[in-house]
C-alpha positions in Angstrom: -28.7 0.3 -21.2 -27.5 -2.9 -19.5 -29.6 -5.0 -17.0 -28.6 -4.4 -12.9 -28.6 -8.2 -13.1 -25.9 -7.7 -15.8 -23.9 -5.5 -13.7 -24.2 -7.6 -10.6 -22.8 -10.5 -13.0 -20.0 -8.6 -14.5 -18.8 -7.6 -11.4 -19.1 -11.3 -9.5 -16.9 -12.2 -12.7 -14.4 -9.4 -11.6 -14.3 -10.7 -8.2 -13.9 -14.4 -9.3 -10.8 -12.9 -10.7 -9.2 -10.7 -7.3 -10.8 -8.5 -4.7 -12.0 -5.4 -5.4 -13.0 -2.4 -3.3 -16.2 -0.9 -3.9 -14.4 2.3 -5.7 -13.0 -0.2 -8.1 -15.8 -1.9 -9.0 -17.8 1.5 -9.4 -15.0 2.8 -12.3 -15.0 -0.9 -13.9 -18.5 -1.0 -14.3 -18.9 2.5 -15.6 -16.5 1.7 -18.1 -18.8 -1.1 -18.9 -21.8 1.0 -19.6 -23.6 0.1 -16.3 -25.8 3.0 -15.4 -25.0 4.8 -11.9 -28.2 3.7 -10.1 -27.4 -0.1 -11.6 -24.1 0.4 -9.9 -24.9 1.2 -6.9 -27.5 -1.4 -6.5 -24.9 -4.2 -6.9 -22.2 -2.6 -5.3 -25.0 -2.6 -2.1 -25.4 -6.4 -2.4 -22.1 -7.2 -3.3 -21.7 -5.9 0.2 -24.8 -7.7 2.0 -23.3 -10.9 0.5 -19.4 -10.4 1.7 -17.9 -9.7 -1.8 -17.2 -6.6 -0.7 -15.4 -5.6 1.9 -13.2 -2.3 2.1 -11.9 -2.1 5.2 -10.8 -5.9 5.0 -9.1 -4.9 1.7 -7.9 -1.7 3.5 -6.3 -4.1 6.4 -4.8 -7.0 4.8 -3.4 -4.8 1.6 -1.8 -2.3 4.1 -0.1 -5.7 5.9 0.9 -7.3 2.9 2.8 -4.0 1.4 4.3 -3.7 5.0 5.5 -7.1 5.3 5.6 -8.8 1.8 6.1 -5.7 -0.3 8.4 -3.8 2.4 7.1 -0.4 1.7 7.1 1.8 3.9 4.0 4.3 5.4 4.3 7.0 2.4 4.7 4.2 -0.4 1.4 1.9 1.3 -0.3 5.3 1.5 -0.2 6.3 -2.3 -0.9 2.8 -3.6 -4.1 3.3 -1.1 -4.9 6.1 -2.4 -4.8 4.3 -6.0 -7.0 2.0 -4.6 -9.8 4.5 -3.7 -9.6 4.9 0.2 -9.6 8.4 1.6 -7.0 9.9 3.7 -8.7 9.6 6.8 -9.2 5.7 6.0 -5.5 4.5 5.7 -4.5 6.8 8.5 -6.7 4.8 10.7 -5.3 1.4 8.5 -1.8 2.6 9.1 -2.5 3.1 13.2 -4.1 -0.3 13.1 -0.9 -2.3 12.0 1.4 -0.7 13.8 1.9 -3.5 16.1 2.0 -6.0 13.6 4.8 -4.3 11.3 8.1 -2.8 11.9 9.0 -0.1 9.8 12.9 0.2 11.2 12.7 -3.8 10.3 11.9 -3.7 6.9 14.6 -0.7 6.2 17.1 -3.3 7.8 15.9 -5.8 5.8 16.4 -3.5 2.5 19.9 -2.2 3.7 21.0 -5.7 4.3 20.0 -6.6 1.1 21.5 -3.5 -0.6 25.1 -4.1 1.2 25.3 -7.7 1.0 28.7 -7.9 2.8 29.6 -4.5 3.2 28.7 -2.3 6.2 27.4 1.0 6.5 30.8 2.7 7.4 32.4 1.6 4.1 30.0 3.0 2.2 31.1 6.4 0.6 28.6 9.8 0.6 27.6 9.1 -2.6 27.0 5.8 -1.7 24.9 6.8 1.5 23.0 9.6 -0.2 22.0 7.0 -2.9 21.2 4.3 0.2 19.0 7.1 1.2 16.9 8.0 -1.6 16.4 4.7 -2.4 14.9 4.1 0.8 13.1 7.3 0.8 11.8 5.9 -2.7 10.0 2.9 -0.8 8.0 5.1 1.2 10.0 5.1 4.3 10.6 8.1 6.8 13.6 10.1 6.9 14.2 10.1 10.8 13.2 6.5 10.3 16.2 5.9 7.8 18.9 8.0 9.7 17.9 5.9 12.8 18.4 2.4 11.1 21.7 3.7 9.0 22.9 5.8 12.1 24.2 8.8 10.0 23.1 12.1 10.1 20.9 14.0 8.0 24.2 15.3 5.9 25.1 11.6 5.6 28.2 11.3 7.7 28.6 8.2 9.5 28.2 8.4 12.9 30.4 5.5 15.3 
């Protein structure tokens, strides 16, 4: 068995390296041999220092996929879910930026990028359908997607 002061070492060295929410910490320092009571003991002072801080991490990790990452709400809400944070959690996260993030921006942003030069009403079906998953791919909404590209849900351009 390893020391708690061990553990609360090895995981200071984890956090020298990027932040880490308290689920992450718990499966790195298992796999390190810490036993669960060692655990959480440091994981409880990590968090009386500051170290650790999930719903910071929750808030500023859901921004940067928003805005930096352009993902949209299903995308940030499985790499959340990666991350350890329940349901409830990044629903609450997700409600919180709203007004901080546009969804319909960042599929314009992604469409523009996509097109270069063309414009939506050039594209062919296959071309739209493909527009579509790809978008669909990054987590975005469907009515979200139909709204920005201003087709229906068959894919025919609407003037």
């Amino acid at each position: 068995m390893k020391k708690a002061d061990n553990a609360l070492n090895a995981a200071l060295k984890l956090l020298s390296y990027r932040r880490y929410t308290s689920f992450e910490l718990v499966k790195k320092l298992t796999d390190r041999g810490f036993n669960e009571n060692q655990i959480k003991s440091t994981i409880k002072r990590l968090s009386e220092l500051g170290y650790v801080e999930d719903e910071a991490i929750l808030y500023d990790y859901s921004v940067y996929l928003a805005k930096e990452g352009l993902l949209g709400k299903f995308k940030i809400k499985e790499k959340l879910q990666r991350r350890g944070f329940n349901r409830a959690e990044i629903n609450q996260a997700l409600k919180k930026i709203k007004t901080e993030v546009s969804f319909e921006e960042s599929v314009s942003l992604w469409v523009k990028k996509k097109l270069k030069e063309r414009k939506i009403s050039e594209l062919s079906r296959k071309e739209k359908e493909k527009l579509v998953r790809f978008l669909i791919n990054k987590g975005f909404e469907l009515a979200t997607i139909v709204n920005i590209l201003k087709i229906d849900k068959e894919g025919v351009y609407e003037s």
